[in-house]
PAKOLFI-13222 format. One line per field, with one value per residue (C-alpha): residue number from 1; residue in one letter; z, x, y. Coordinates in nm, 3 decimals, decimal comma, always signed. Example, Ala and Ser with C-alpha at 12.3 -4.5 7.8 and 13.67 -1.06 7.14 Angstrom:
REM residues 2
k c(1;2)
r c(A;S)
up c(+0,780;+0,714)
east c(+1,230;+1,367)
north c(-0,450;-0,106)
END
This chain:
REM residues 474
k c(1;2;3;4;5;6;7;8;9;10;11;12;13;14;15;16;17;18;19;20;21;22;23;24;25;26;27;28;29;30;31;32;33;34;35;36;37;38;39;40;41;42;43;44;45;46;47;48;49;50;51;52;53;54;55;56;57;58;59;60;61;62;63;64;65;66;67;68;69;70;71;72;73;74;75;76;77;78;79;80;81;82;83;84;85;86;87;88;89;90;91;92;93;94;95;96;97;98;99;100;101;102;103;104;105;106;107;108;109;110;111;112;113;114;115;116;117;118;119;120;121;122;123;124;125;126;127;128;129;130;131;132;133;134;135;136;137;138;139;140;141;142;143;144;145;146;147;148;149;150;151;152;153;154;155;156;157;158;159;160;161;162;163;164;165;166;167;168;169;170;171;172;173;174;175;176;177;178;179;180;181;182;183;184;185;186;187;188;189;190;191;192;193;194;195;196;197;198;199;200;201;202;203;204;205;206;207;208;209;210;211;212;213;214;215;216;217;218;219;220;221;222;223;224;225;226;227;228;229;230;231;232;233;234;235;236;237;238;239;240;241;242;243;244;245;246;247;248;249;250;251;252;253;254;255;256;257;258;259;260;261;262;263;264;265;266;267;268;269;270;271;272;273;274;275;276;277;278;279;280;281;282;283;284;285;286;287;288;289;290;291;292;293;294;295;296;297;298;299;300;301;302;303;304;305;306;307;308;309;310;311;312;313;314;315;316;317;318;319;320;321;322;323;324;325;326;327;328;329;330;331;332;333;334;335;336;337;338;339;340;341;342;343;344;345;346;347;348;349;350;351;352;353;354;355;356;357;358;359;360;361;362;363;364;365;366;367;368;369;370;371;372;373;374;375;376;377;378;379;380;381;382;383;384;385;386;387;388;389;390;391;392;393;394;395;396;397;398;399;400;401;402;403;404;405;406;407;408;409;410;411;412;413;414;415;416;417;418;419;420;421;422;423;424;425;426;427;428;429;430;431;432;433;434;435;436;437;438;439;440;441;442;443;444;445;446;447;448;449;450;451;452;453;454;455;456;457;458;459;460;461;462;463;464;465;466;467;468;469;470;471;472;473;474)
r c(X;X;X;X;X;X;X;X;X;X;X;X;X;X;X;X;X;X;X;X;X;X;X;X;X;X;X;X;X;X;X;X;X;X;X;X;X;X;X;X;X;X;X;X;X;X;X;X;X;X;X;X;X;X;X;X;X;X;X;X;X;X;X;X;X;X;X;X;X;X;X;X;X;X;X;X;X;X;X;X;X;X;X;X;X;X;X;X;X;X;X;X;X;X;X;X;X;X;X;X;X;X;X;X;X;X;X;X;X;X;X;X;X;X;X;X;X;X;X;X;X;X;X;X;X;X;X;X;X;X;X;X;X;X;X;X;X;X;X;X;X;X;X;X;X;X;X;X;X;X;X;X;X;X;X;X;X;X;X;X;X;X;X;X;X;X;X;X;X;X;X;X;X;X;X;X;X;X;X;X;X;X;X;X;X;X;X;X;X;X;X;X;X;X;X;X;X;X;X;X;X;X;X;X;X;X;X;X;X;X;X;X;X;X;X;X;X;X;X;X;X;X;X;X;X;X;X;X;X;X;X;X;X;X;X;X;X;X;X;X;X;X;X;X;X;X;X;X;X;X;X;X;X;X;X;X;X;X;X;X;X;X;X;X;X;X;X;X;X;X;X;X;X;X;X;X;X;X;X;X;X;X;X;X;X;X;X;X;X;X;X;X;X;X;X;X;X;X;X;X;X;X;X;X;X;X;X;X;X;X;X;X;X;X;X;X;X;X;X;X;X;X;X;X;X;X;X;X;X;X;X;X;X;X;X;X;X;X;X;X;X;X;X;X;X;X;X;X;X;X;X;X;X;X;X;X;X;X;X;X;X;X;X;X;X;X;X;X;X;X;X;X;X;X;X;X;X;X;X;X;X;X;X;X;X;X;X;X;X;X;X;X;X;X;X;X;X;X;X;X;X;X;X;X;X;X;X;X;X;X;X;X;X;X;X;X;X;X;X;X;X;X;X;X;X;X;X;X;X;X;X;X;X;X;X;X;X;X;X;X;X;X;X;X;X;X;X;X;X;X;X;X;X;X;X;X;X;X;X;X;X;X;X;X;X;X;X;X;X;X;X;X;X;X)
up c(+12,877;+13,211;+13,350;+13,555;+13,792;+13,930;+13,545;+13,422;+13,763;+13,651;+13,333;+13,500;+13,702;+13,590;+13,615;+13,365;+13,495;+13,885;+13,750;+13,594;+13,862;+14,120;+13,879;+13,879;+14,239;+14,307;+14,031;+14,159;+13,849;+13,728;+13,539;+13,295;+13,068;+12,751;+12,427;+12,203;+12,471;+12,737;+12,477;+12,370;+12,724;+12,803;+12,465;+12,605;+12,305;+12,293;+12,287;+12,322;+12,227;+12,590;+12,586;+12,898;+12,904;+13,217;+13,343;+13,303;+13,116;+12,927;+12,876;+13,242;+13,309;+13,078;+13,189;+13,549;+13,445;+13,228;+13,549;+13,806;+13,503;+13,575;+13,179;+13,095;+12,832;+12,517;+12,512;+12,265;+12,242;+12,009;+12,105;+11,779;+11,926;+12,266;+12,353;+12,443;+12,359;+12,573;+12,455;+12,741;+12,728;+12,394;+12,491;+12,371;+12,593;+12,465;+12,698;+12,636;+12,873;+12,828;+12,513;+12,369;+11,972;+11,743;+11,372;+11,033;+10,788;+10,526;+10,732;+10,955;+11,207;+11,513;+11,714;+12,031;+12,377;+12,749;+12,864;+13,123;+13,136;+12,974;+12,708;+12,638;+12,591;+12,421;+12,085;+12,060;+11,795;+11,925;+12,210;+12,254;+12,243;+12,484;+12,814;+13,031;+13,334;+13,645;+13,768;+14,003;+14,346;+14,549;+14,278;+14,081;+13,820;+13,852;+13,499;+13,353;+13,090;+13,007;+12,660;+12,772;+12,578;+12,757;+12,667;+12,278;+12,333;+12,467;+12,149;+11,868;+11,796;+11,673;+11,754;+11,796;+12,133;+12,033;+11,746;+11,426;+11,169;+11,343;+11,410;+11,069;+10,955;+11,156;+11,103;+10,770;+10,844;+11,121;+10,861;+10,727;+11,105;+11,202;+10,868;+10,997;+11,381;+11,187;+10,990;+11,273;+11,538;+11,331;+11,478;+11,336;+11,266;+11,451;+11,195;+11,272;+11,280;+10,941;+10,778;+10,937;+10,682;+10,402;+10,375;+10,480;+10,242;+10,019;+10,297;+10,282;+9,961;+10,227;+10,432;+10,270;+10,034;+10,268;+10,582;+10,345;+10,244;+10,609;+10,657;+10,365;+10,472;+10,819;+10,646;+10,381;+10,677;+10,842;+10,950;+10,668;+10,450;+10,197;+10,501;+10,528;+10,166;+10,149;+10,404;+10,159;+9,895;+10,088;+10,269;+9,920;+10,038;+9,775;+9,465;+9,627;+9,704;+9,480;+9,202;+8,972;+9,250;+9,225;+8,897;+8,892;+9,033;+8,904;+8,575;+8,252;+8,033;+7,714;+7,505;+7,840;+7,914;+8,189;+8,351;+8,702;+8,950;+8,945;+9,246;+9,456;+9,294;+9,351;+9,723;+9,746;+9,595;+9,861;+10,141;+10,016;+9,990;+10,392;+10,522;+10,349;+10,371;+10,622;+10,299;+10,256;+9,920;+9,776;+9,930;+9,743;+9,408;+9,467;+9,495;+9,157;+9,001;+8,733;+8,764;+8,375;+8,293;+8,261;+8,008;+7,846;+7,821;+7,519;+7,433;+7,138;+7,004;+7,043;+7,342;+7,523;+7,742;+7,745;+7,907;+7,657;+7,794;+8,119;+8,277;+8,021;+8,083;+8,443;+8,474;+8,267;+8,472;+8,814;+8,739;+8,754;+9,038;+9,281;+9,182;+9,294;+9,587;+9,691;+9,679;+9,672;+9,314;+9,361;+9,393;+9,534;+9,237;+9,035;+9,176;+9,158;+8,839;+8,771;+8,960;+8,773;+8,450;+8,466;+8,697;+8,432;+8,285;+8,571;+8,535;+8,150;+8,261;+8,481;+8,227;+7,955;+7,932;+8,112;+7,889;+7,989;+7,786;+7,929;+8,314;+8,176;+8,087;+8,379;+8,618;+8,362;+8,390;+8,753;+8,890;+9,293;+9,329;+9,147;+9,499;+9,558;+9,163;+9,242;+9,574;+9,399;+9,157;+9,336;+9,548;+9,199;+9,203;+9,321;+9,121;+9,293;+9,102;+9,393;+9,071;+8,908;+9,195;+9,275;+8,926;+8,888;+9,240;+9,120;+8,834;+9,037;+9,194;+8,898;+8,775;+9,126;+9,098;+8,715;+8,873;+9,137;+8,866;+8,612;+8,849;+8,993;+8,635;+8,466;+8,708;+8,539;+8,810;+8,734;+8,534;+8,231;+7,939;+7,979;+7,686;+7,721;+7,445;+7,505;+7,433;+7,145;+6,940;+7,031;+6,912;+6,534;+6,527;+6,570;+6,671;+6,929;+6,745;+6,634;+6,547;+6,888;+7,055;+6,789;+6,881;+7,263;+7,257;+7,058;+7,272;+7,633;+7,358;+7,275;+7,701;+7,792;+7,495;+7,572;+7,275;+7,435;+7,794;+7,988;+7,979;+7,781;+7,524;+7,429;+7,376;+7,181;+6,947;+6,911;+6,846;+6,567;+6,419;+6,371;+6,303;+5,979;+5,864;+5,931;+5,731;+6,011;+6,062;+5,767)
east c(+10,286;+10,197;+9,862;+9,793;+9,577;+9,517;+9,475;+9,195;+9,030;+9,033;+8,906;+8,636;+8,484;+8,185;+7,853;+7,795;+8,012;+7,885;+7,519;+7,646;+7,843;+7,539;+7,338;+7,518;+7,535;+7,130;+7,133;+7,425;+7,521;+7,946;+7,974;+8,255;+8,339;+8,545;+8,706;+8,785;+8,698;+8,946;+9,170;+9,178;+9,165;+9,498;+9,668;+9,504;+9,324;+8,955;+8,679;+8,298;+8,188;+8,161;+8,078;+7,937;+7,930;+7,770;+7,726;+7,309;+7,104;+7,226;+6,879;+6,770;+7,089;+7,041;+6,698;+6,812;+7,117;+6,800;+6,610;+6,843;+6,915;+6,568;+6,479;+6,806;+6,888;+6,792;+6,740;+6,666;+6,671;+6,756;+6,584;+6,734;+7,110;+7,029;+7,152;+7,057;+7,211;+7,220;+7,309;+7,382;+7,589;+7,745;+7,855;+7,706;+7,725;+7,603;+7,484;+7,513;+7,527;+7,806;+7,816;+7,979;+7,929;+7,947;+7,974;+7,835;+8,118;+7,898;+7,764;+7,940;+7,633;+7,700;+7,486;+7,467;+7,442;+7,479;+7,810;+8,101;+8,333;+8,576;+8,343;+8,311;+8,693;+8,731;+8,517;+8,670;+8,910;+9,193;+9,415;+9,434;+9,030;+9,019;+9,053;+8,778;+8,796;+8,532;+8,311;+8,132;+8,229;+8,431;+8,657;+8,662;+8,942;+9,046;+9,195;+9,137;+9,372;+9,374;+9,553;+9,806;+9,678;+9,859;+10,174;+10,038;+9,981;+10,310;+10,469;+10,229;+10,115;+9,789;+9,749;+9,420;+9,356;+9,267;+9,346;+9,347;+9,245;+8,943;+8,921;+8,936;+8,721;+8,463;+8,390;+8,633;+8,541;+8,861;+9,108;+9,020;+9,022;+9,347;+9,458;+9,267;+9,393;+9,743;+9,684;+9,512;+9,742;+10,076;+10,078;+10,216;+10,037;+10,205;+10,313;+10,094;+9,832;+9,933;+9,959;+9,658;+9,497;+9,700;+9,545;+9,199;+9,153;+8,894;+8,656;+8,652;+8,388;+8,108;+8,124;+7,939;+8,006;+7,899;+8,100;+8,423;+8,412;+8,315;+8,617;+8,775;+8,694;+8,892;+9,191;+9,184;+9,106;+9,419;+9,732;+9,906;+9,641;+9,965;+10,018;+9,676;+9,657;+9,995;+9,915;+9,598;+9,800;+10,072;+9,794;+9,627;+9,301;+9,314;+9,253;+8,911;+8,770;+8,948;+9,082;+9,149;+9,391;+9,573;+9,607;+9,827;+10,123;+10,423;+10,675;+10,680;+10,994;+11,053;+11,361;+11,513;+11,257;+11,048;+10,711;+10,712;+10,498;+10,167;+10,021;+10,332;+10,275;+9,870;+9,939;+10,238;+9,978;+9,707;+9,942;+10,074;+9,687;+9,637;+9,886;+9,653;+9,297;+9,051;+8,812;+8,725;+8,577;+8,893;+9,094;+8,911;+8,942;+9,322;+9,303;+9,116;+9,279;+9,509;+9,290;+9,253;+9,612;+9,662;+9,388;+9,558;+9,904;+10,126;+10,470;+10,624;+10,990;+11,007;+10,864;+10,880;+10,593;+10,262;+9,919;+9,764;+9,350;+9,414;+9,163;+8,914;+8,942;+8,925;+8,653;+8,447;+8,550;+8,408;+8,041;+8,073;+8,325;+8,087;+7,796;+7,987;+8,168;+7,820;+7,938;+7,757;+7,623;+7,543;+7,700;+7,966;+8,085;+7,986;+8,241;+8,510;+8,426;+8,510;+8,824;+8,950;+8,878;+9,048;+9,314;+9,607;+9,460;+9,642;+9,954;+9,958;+9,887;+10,186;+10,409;+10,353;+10,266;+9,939;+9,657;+9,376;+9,161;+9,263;+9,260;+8,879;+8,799;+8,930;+8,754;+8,424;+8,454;+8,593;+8,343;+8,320;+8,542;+8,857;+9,006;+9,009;+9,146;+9,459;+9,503;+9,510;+9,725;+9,998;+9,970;+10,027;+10,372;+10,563;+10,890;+11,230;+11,425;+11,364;+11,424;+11,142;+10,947;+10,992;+10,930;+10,615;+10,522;+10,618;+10,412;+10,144;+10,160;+10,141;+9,806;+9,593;+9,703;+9,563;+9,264;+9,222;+9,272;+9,001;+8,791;+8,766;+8,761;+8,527;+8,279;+8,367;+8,334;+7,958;+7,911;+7,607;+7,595;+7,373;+7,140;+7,019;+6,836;+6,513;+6,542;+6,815;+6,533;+6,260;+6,566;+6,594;+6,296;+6,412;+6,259;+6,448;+6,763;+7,149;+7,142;+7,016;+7,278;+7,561;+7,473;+7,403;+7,808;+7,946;+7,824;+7,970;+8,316;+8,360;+8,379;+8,600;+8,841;+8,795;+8,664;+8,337;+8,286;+8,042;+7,757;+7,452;+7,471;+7,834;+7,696;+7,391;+7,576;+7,778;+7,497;+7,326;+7,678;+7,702;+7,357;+7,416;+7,727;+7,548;+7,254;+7,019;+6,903;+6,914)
north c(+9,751;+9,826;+9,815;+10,138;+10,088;+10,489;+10,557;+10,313;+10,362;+10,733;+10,665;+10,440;+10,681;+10,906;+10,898;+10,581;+10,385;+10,453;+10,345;+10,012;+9,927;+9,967;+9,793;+9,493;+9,477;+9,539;+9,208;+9,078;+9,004;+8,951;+9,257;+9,362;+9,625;+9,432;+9,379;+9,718;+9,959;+9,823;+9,757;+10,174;+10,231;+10,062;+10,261;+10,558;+10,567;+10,759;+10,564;+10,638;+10,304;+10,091;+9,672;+9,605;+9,214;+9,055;+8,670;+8,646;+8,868;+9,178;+9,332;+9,304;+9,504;+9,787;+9,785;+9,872;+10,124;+10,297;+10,300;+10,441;+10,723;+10,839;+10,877;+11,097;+10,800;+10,642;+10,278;+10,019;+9,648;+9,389;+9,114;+8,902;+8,947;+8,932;+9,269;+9,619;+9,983;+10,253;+10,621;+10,874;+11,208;+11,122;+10,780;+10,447;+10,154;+9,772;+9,541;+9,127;+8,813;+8,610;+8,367;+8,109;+8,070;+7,772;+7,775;+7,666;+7,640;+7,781;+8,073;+8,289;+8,348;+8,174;+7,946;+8,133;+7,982;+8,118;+8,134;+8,158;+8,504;+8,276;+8,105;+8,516;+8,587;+8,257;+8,388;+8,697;+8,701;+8,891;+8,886;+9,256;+9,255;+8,938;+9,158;+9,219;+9,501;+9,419;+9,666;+9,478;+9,742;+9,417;+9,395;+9,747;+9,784;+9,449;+9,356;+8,947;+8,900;+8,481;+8,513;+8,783;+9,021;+9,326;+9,134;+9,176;+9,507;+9,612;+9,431;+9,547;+9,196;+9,097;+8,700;+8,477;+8,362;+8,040;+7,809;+8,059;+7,833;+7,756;+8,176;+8,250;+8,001;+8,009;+8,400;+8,476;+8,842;+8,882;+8,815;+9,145;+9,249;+9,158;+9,317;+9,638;+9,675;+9,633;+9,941;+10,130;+10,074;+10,032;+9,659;+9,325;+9,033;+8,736;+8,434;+8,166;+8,390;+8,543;+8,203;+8,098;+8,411;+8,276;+7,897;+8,041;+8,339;+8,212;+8,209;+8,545;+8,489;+8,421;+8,742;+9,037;+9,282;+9,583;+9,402;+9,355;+9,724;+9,859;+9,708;+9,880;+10,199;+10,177;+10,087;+10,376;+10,608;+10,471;+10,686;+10,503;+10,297;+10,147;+9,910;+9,749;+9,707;+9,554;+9,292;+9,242;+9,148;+8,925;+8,722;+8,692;+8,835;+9,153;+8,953;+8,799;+9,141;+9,434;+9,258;+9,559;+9,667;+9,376;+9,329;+9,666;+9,512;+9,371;+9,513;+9,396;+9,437;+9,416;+9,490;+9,582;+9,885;+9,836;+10,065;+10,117;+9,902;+10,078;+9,889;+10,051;+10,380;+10,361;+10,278;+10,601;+10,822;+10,691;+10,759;+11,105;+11,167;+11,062;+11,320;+11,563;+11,464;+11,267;+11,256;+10,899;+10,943;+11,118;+10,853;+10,592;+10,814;+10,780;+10,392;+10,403;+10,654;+10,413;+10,092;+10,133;+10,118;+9,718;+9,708;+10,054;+9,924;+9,940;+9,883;+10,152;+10,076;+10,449;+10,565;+10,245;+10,172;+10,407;+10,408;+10,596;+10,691;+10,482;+10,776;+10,680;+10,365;+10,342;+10,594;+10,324;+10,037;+10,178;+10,163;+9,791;+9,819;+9,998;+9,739;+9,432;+9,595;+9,711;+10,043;+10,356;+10,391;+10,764;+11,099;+10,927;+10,704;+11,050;+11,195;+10,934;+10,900;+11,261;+11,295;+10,936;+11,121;+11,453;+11,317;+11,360;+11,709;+11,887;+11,731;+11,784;+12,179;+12,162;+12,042;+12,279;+12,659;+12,713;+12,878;+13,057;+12,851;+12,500;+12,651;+12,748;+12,476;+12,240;+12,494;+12,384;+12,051;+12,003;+12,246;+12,237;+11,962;+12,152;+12,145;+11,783;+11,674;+11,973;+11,754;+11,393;+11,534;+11,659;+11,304;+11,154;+11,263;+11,011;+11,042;+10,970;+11,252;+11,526;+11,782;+11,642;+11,681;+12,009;+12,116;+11,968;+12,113;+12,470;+12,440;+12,334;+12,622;+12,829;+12,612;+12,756;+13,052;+13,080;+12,895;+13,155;+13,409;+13,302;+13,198;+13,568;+13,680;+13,484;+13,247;+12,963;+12,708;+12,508;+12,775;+12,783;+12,928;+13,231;+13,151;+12,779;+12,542;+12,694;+13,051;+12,962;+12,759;+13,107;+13,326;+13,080;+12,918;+12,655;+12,290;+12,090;+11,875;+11,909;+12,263;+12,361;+12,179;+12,280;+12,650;+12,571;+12,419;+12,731;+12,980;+12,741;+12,700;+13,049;+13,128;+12,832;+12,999;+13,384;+13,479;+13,622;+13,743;+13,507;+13,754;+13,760;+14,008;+13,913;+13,542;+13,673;+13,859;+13,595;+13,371;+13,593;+13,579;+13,207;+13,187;+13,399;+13,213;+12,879;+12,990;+12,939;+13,302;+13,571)
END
């Protein structure tokens, strides 16, 4: 891969970049941009994150750029790291002195010290992020490249610049990195570099649970996620931090009948999901979506292998999931936890006659997010029989347009009943208890089935009615 001069001298001009660069000079301070931004820049990727790494003090730098921009910025320091943050026009630019790091085995914050340019590169823990561009005015543009990262580039390798043992173990967190950039940028990991992951993986117990599943989230949000998580797996990382994911692969047989691999399947399903949908969250239901089928599985001399409730299952699992991933335990796991539970009631609808009473009640019960489950679902088909396929897909079809069609008809999405507990117990008489709710679920039953309109004097005729048969009112 080329380094075009005309073109990152393009991209280097601006307002920003003219403030830096005369910064550094009043200072005269060695003055860089570096790592992921000139890495994007040479892909010709976009990038409004800027590093800004000079030989001396960061903060006294930023300090000056904030000056000469006359108050048109926001600044703020952090005095802990040794940097400062600039945000101007939409762009963010990070200011550090050069560093060189030591470790702790048992931590992985570094013991920070003053540095060269090249102690700088030397901690960084890729090749293709161990570039720095100058921007000092003598020697504008002018690319340092000591580990040949460009060459890395131009062959979609990720390698360590230095020694990766010592990389991975001294900050375990760029295992999941290198696994990351691989996803992101369709690159391969280089084989000493990969094996290097391989004997260090348990390290990876010392890094966070938010930093591991930061990490997570790029690689689900990648153009084709399957590939990060596959590396997971071969590297042996995926059983230290998602273990439920890895315990759905491999087949068991027995009496020559065997189930398909439902780690493959999970990761088809995700990437069928990512040509549709940027939605993290609906991403993440797809990677949970059969967790609770190795703790569901059954073998039948007559209908071979099942995974009878595996929705059930699973949707009980992720409670304890999010709370060791250090996952959101809100509305988010709410609605995983919704779309891991109904996840098989379209695909039952698309395999039999569709009733008005079942589209009801899925409309009921999926409410707002009926749109996303329909989405998962027809991800979930993953069947090599084309025929197959296309049925399923037809019937899908058929399954919104009843939803459409009910859903005009009847307001059944989030819909409630339109006589609650309350007035039900003024109506009887009644004190709060069973026969409130039995009542209270007849009335929301006899919608989801058609057998009243959902209005209010439909349902309290109907109510008087099973009032009288149930003795309750005379």
């Amino acid at each position: 891969m080329e380094f075009e001069q005309s073109y990152i001298l393009d991209k280097l001009s601006g307002p920003i970049f003219d403030i830096i660069s005369e910064s550094a000079d009043k200072l005269e301070r060695e003055t860089y941009v570096i790592g992921g931004f000139v890495r994007d820049l040479i892909l010709r990727r976009p990038s409004k994150d800027i590093d800004v790494v000079c030989v001396g003090n960061g903060i006294e730098l930023a300090l000056k750029v904030v000056d000469l921009l006359g108050g048109k910025a926001k600044f703020a320091v952090f005095k802990n790291y040794g940097t400062a943050q600039i945000k101007y026009n939409h762009i963010e630019v990070e200011f550090v002195g050069a560093r060189k790091e030591s470790y702790n085995r048992e931590s992985r914050n570094p013991i920070v010290e003053n540095g060269t340019l090249q102690d700088d590169l030397n901690r960084r823990d890729f090749t293709i992020n161990a570039m720095a561009i100058c921007i000092n005015k003598n020697r504008y543009g002018e690319l340092i490249d000591p580990f040949n990262g460009l060459k890395d580039l131009e062959d979609c390798r990720i390698k360590t610049p230095l020694n990766p043992d010592i990389t991975f173990s001294d900050d375990p967190l760029r295992m999941m990195r290198a696994i990351r950039f691989a996803a992101q940028l369709g690159f391969f990991i280089e084989p000493c570099t990969f094996e290097a992951i391989e004997r260090n993986k348990e390290r990876i117990l010392i890094i966070s649970k938010e930093r591991i599943v930061d990490e997570l989230n790029k690689i689900i949000l990648s153009p084709r996620p399957s590939f990060g998580f596959e590396l997971l797996d071969q590297t042996g990382l995926l059983k230290f931090i998602f273990p439920e994911l890895a315990d759905l692969k491999g087949i068991e047989t027995k009496e020559g009948i065997g189930h398909k691999d439902n780690f493959s399947h999970t990761l088809k399903v995700l990437d069928n999901l990512a040509l549709q949908t940027d939605n993290l969250w609906l991403r993440w239901a797809a990677l949970f979506h059969d967790i609770g089928k190795p703790r569901s599985k059954r073998f039948d001399n007559k209908s071979g292998w099942t995974f009878h409730g595996h929705e059930y299952k699973g949707m009980k699992m992720l409670r304890n999931i999010f709370q060791r991933m250090k996952l959101p335990a809100n509305d988010k796991l709410k609605y995983i936890e919704k779309l891991v539970s109904l996840h098989m009631r379209p695909i039952a609808l698309a395999d039999d006659e569709v009733t008005d009473s079942a589209i009801r009640r899925l409309l009921f019960d999926a409410g707002n997010d009926i749109d996303d489950l329909m989405l998962l679902c027809e991800a979930d088909i993953t069947s090599k029989n084309p025929e197959k396929v296309r049925r399923f897909l037809r019937n899908f079809e058929i399954v919104r347009e009843k939803l459409k069609e009910i859903e005009e008809k009847d307001r059944i999405r989030n819909f409630q009943p339109p006589i609650d507990g309350l007035e039900i117990m003024k109506m009887f008489n009644l004190p709060p208890g069973r026969e409130v709710g039995e009542l209270k679920s007849a009335v929301k039953d006899a919608i989801l089935d058609g057998i009243i309109p959902n209005d209010y004097h439909s349902a309290h005729d109907f109510l008087m009615n099973r009032a009288k048969e149930k003795g309750i009112f005379k």
